[in-house]
N, C-alpha and C positions, 0 to 999 in steps of 0.2 A: 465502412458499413453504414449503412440506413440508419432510422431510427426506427425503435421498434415501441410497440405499444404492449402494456403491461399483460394482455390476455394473447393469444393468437386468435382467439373468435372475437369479433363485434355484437356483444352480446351484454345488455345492460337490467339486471333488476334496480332499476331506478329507483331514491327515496320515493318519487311520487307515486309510482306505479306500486311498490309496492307496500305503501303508507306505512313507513319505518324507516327511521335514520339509521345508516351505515355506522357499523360499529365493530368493534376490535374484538376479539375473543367472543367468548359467551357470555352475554349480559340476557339481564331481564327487561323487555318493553310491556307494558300492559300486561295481556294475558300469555305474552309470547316470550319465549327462549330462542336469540338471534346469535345462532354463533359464525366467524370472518377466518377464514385463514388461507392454505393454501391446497390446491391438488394438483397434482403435477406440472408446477409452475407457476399455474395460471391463480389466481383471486378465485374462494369457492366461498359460498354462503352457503348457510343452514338455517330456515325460518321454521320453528317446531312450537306448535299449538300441546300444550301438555295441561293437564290437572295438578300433576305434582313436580314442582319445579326442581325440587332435587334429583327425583329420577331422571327428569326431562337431561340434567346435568349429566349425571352419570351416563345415559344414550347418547351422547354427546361426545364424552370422552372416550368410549366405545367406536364410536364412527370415527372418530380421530384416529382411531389406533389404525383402523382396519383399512383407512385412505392411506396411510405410511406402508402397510402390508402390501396394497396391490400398488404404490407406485416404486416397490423392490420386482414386482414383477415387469411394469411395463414403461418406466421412464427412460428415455433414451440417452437421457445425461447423467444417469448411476452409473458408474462403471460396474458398481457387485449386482445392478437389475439382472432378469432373466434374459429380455430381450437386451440388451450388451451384451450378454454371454452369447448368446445366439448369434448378432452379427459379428464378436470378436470369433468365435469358433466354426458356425457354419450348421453347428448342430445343437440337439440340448436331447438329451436321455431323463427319461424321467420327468418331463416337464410340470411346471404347474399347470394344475386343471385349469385356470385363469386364464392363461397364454393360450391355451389350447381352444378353450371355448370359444376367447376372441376370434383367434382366426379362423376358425371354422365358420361361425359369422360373418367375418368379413369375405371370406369365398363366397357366401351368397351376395352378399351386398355388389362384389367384384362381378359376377354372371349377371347380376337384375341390372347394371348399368354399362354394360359392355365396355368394362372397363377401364372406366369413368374414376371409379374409385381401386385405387389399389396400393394395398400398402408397401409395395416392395417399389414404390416410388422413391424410397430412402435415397440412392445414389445418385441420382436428377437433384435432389437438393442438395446435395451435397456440392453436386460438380456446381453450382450458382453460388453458394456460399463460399468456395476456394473462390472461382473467378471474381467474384465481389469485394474479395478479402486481399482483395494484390494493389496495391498502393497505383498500378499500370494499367488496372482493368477495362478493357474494349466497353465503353458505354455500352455498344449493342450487343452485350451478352457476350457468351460459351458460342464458340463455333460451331459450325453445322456439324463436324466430322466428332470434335468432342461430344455434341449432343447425344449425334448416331451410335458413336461407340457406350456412352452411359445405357442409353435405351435399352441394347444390347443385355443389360443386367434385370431391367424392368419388368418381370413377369410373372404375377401372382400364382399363375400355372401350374411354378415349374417350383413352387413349397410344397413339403410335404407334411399332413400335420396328423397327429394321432395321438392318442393318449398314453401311447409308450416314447415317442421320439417324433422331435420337429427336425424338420431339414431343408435349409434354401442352399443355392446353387453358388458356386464359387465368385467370388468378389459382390453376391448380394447381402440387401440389407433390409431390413424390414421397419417401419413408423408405422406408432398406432396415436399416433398425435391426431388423426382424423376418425376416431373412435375410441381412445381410450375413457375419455374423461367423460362420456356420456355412456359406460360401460359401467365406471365407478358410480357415478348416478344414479343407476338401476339399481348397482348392488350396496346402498344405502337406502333408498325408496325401499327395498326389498327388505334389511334393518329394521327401518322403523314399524312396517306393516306388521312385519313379526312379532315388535314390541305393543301390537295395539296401535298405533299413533294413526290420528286419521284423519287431519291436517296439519299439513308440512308442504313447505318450497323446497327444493332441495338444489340448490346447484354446485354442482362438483367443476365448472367446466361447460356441462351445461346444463338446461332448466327442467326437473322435473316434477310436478304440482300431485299433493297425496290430498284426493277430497278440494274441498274447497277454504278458505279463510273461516279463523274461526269465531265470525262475522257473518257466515253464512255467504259471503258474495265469491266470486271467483277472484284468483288470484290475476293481477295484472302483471304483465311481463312487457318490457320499455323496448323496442328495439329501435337500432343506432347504428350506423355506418361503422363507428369505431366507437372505442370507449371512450373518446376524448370530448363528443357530441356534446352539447352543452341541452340536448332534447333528445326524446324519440322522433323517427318519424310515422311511428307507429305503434299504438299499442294493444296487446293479444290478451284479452279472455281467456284463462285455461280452468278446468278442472279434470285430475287425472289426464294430463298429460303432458307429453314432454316435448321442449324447445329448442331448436339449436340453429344457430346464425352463423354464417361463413362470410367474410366478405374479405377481398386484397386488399384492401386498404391496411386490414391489422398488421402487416407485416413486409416492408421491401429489403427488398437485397442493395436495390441501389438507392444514391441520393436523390436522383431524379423521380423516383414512385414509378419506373415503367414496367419493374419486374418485383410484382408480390411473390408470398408464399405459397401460394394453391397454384402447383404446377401439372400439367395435363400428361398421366403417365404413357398417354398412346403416341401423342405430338411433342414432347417435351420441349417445348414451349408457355409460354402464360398467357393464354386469355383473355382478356377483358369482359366480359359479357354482362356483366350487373354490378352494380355500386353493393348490393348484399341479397343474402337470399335465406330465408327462413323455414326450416323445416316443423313443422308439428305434426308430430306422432303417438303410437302408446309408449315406445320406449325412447329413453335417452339416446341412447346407443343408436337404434334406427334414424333419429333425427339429424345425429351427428355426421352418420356415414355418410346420408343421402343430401345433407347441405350440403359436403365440401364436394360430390361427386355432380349435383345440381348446378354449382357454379360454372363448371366444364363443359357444361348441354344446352344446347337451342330447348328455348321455350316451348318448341314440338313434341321435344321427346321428353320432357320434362312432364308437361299435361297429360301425356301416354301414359308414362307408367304413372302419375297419381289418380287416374283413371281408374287402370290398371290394377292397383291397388286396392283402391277403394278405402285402406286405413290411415294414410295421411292426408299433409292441407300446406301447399305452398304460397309465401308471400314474400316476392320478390320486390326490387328497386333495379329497375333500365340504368343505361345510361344517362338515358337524359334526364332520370328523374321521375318518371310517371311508373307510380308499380304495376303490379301486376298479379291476379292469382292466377295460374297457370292449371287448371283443370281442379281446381277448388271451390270448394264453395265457405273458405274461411267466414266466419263474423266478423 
């Protein structure tokens, strides 16, 4: 197996960027309460502008609880999560509202990108991680007929999701690795607001900006090929809004790097198409879906729907190196 990088997204709040040394727990910087840990897997930061540094502590231990809560709902490596019980069973009765809202969400994100993004891509990675996993493994990947028959499971379609019972189709599986952690992000942003807090960084996974630095300037957000970047090669202006970076570099199945993580659930196949690609929107969640689905699409259709849109801001990296806004008008 490859080597892998400590986040799945290439996605950095850098010391510089965001003028604050990286630090372990909740400590106090200046006028800030900087808390480090983790949300489903991945390294999550919390930068919380407060008046009173005790409360700011207890909201803290608060969001901690409540990141432990929804990764029993949606982490793919619990076995007692909801979504395990969903792909070990096929079904779930009674679902959490959480699961439920996701995916219904994610059905639109899955229609606005013609299905580009979809989360019942679970078994395509899967069939790459067995074939990666065999001491014998064909450099050039899963066969065509293995691909074909996985594919065969691949269809956001064919879930059924309500708020009495979820149900996917027999030998399907669902990941919300491509929207969860920018779900969780929302619903901390959404925490703090409630508590008053009216600047905050918040990254679960990934980036989302409450107001501006309490400093008055916007928060700066570092982005980076991978986390291992020794720079950005970019960095983004936010206030009130949210960040999220996809790139293959974060993750190969083989030792050669020819086959990352973001695998294309209509082609199943892997792509090349950009060294990274940067989504900015209102929510987490939106930035998240539409970076890993962004990675999959010609710069065409990319420009279209942020057009289209009109609420998001793309900032990509080619291959060769020269970026690109694709129907943005980023700063």
């Amino acid at each position: 197996m490859a080597k892998t990088y400590t986040r799945r997204r290439a996605i950095a709040i850098l010391a510089a960027a965001a003028g604050l040394p990286l630090l372990t727990g909740a400590k106090s910087v200046g006028r800030s309460v900087m808390w480090t840990g983790q949300a489903l897997g991945a390294p999550a930061t919390l930068i919380l502008n407060h008046r009173d540094e005790t409360a700011a502590r207890r909201l803290i231990e608060r969001i901690v609880s409540e990141v432990s809560r929804l990764e029993s709902v949606f982490s793919l490596y619990r076995e007692d999560s909801a979504l395990a019980e969903l792909n070990r069973i096929g079904g779930l009765v009674a679902p959490p509202i959480e699961l439920v809202s996701l995916l219904q969400a994610s059905r639109g994100y899955w229609e606005a990108t013609g299905g580009a993004f979809d989360p019942s891509v679970q078994p395509l990675w899967a069939l790459y991680r067995k074939h990666f996993g065999m001491p014998d493994a064909d450099a050039a990947g899963p066969s065509r007929s293995d691909i074909a028959d996985t594919l065969s499971l691949v269809d956001f379609g064919a879930v059924k999701c309500d708020r009495n019972r979820i149900v996917i189709g027999s030998k399907m599986a669902i990941t919300l690795n491509g929207v969860a952690q920018g779900y969780i992000t929302d619903r901390i942003v959404e925490m703090l607001r409630d508590a008053g807090v009216t600047s905050s960084l918040v990254d679960m996974g990934e980036d989302r900006a409450i107001g501006a630095k309490a400093d008055g300037s916007p928060w700066r957000i570092g982005l980076a090929e991978s986390q291992d970047s020794g720079r950005p090669d970019n960095v983004l202006e936010i206030v009130n809004k949210a960040v999220a970076t996809s790139s293959a570099s974060g993750f190969h199945f083989d030792q050669a790097g020819r086959f990352g993580h973001i695998l294309d659930p209509r082609k199943g196949h892997v792509p090349s198409l950009y060294k990274r690609i940067t989504v900015v929107a209102e929510e987490a969640a939106t930035a998240d879906a539409l970076s890993t689905a962004f990675t999959l699409m010609e710069e065409e259709s990319i420009a279209s729907m942020v057009k289209r849109r009109g609420d998001i801001a793309v900032d990509l990296v080619r291959l060769d190196g020269i970026h690109a806004r694709p129907g943005s008008s980023l700063g």
